[in-house]
C-alpha positions in Angstrom: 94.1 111.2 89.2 96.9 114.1 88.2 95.1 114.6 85.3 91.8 115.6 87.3 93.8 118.3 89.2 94.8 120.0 85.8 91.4 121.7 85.3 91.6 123.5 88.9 95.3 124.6 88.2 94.8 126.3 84.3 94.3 129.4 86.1 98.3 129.2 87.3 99.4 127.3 84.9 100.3 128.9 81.3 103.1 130.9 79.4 105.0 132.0 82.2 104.7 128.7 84.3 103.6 127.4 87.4 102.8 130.2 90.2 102.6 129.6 93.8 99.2 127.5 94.7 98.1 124.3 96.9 95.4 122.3 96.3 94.0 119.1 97.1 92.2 117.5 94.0 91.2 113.7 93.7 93.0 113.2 96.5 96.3 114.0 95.2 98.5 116.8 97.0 100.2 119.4 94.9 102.8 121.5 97.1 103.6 124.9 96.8 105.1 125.3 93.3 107.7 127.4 92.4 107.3 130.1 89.1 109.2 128.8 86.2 109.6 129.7 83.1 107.6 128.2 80.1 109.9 125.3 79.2 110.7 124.3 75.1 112.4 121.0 76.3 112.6 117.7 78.2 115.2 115.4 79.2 114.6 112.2 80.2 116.8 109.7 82.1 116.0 106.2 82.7 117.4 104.8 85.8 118.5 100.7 86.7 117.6 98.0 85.0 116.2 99.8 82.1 116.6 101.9 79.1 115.5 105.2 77.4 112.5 103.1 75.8 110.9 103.1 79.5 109.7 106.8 78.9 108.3 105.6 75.4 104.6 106.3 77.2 105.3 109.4 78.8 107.2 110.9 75.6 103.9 110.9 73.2 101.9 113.4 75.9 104.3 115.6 75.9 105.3 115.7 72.1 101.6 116.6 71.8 102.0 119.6 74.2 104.9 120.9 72.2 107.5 120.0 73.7 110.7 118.5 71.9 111.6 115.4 73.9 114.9 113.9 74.7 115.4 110.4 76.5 118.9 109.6 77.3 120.5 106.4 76.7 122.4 106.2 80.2 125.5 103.3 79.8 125.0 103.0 83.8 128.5 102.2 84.3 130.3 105.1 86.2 128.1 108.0 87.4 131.1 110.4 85.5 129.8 109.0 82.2 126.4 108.6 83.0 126.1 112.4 84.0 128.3 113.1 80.9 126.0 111.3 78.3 122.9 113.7 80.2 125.0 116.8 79.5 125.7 115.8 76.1 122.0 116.1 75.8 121.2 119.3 77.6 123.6 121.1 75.2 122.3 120.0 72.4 118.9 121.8 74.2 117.9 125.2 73.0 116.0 127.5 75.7 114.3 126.3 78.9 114.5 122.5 79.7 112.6 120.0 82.4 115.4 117.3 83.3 113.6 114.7 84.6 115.0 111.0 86.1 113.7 107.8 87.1 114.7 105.6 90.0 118.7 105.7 90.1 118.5 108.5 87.9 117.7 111.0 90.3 121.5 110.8 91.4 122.4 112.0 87.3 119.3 114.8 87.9 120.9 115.8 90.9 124.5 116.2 89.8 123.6 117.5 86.7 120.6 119.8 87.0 122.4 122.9 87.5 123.4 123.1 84.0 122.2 126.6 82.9 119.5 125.2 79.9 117.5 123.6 83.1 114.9 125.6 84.7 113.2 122.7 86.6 114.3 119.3 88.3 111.5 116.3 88.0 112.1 112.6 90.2 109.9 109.8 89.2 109.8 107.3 92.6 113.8 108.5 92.3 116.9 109.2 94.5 117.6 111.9 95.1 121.4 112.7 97.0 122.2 115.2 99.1 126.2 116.7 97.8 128.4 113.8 98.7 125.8 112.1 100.8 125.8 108.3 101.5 122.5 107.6 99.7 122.2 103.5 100.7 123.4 104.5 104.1 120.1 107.0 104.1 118.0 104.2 102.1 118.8 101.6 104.9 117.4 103.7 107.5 114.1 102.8 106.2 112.7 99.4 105.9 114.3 97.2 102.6 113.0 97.7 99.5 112.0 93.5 98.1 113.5 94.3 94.7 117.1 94.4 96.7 117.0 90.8 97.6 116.8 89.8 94.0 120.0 91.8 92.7 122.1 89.2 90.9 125.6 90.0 90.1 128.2 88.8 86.9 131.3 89.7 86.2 131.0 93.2 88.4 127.3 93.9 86.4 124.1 94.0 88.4 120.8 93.0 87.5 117.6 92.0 88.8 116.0 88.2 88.6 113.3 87.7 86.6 111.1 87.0 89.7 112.8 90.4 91.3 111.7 92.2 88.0 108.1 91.5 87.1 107.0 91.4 91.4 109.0 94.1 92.4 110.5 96.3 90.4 107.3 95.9 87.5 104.6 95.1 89.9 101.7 97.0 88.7 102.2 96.9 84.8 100.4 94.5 82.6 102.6 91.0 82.3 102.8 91.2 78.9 104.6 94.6 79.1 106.3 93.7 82.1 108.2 90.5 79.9 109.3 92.9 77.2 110.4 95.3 79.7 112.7 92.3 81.2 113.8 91.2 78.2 115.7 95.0 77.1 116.7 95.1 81.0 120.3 97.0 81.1 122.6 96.1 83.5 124.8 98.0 85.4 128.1 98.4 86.9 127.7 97.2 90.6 129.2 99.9 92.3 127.5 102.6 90.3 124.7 102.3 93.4 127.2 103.4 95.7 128.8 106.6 93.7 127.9 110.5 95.5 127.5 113.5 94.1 129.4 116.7 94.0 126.3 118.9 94.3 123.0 118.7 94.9 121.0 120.9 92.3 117.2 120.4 93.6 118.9 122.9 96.3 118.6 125.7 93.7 116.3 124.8 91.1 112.5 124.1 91.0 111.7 120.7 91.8 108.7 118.3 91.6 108.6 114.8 92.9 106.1 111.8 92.3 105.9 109.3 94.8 105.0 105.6 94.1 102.8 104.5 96.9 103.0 100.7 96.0 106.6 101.1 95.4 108.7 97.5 96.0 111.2 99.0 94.8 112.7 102.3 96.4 110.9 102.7 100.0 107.5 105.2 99.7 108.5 106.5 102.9 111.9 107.3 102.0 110.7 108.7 98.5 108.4 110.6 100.8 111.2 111.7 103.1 113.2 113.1 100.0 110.7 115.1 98.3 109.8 117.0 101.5 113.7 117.5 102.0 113.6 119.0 98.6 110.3 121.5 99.2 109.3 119.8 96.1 106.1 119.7 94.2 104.5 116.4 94.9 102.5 114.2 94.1 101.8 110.6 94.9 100.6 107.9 92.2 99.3 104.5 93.4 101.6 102.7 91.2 104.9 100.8 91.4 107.9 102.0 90.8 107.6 102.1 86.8 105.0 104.6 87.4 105.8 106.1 84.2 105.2 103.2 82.1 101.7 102.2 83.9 100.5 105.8 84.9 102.0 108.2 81.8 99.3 110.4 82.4 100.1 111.3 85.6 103.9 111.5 85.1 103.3 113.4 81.7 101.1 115.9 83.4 103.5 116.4 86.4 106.6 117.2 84.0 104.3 119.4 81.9 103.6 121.2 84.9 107.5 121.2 86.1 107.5 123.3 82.5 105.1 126.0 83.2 102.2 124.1 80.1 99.0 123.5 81.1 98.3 119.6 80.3 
């Protein structure tokens, strides 16, 4: 897996960050990668039906690597706000910071990234808007995701069943997990899916993508489609779309490598 690939790449990776390479190891692709600086921070954004505790697995790798760690609390109400509580955090930042988002997220990542404290963008099976594009007019030109048909709405909120949940949107992580995870599910304002972004800041920063190949949730192909949009550094993780709660090694090791530090 990712963390296989790691070994081959120490010779590129280190204080000064990632420098230009392509490999195949373990039959995971890693793009060309741009130079980036060594980063001192991450910020994490959770995306739909979730909350900042999703990253709790990914957060403990890259605490041991240094790093100070941020997840954002995202209120998923207005995309305004939601990229407002992720700037909040950036400033608080001090030197080089990852941003990296999750899912819906990667419309915050996108609007948001260009803040001067972020030296590289990071998707996790995530959106990922063009400036001002129509993102569910681009998702609908690839086959429906399952979880969609389980969207249940109350009182202008959105939310997935709990049949929607753990088979589609947790497929791949351990039941018992999965119930908690339901259980702390965050709803959102229904019309946040269909907000656009002002900018698009994977257009001028250093971005890395990991692609959920047993994703029921967001469309492989069109996660596929956006990261080689982007020229981003890829990867591809045969996981659902919480990748980042059942493969946190992988995920860990991609934003670690987003930040110039050799897992």
């Amino acid at each position: 897996m990712y963390e296989n690939a790691a070994t081959d790449r120490r010779g590129f990776l280190g204080a000064v960050g990632a420098a230009t390479a392509l490999a195949l190891v373990g039959g995971i692709r890693i793009a060309e990668a741009a130079v980036v600086p060594r980063a001192r921070n991450v910020v994490l954004v959770h995306g739909l039906y979730a909350d900042g505790s999703s990253w709790a697995n990914v957060i403990g790798p890259l605490l041991d690597a240094g790093l100070c760690v941020t997840s954002v609390q995202n209120p998923l109400t207005t995309l305004a706000e939601s990229v407002a509580a992720t700037r909040r955090a950036l400033a608080m930042q001090q030197g080089p910071t990852v941003l990296a988002g999750h899912s819906w997220s990667g419309t915050i990542v996108s609007e948001a990234g260009g803040d001067p404290n972020v030296s590289a963008l990071v998707y996790v099976a995530a959106r990922a808007p063009d400036a001002g594009e129509d993102f569910p007019a681009l998702a609908r030109t690839f086959p429906s995701a399952p979880a969609s048909a389980g969207v249940v709405t109350t009182d202008g909120f959105a939310q997935l069943s709990e049949s929607a949940f753990m088979n589609d949107f947790a497929n791949g992580v351990a039941p018992a997990a999965a119930r908690v995870l339901y259980a702390a599910q965050a709803s959102n304002v229904a019309t946040l899916t269909t907000e656009k972004t002002s900018v698009a800041a994977w257009r001028s920063k250093p971005s890395w993508y990991a692609i959920s190949k047993q994703d029921r949730t967001i469309n492989p192909d069109l996660e596929r489609f956006l990261a080689k949009r982007m020229k981003a550094t890829t990867i591809e993780v045969d996981s659902g779309h919480l990748s980042l709660v059942s493969h946190p090694k992988e995920i860990a090791g991609l934003i670690l490598a987003a930040g110039g530090v050799a897992p």
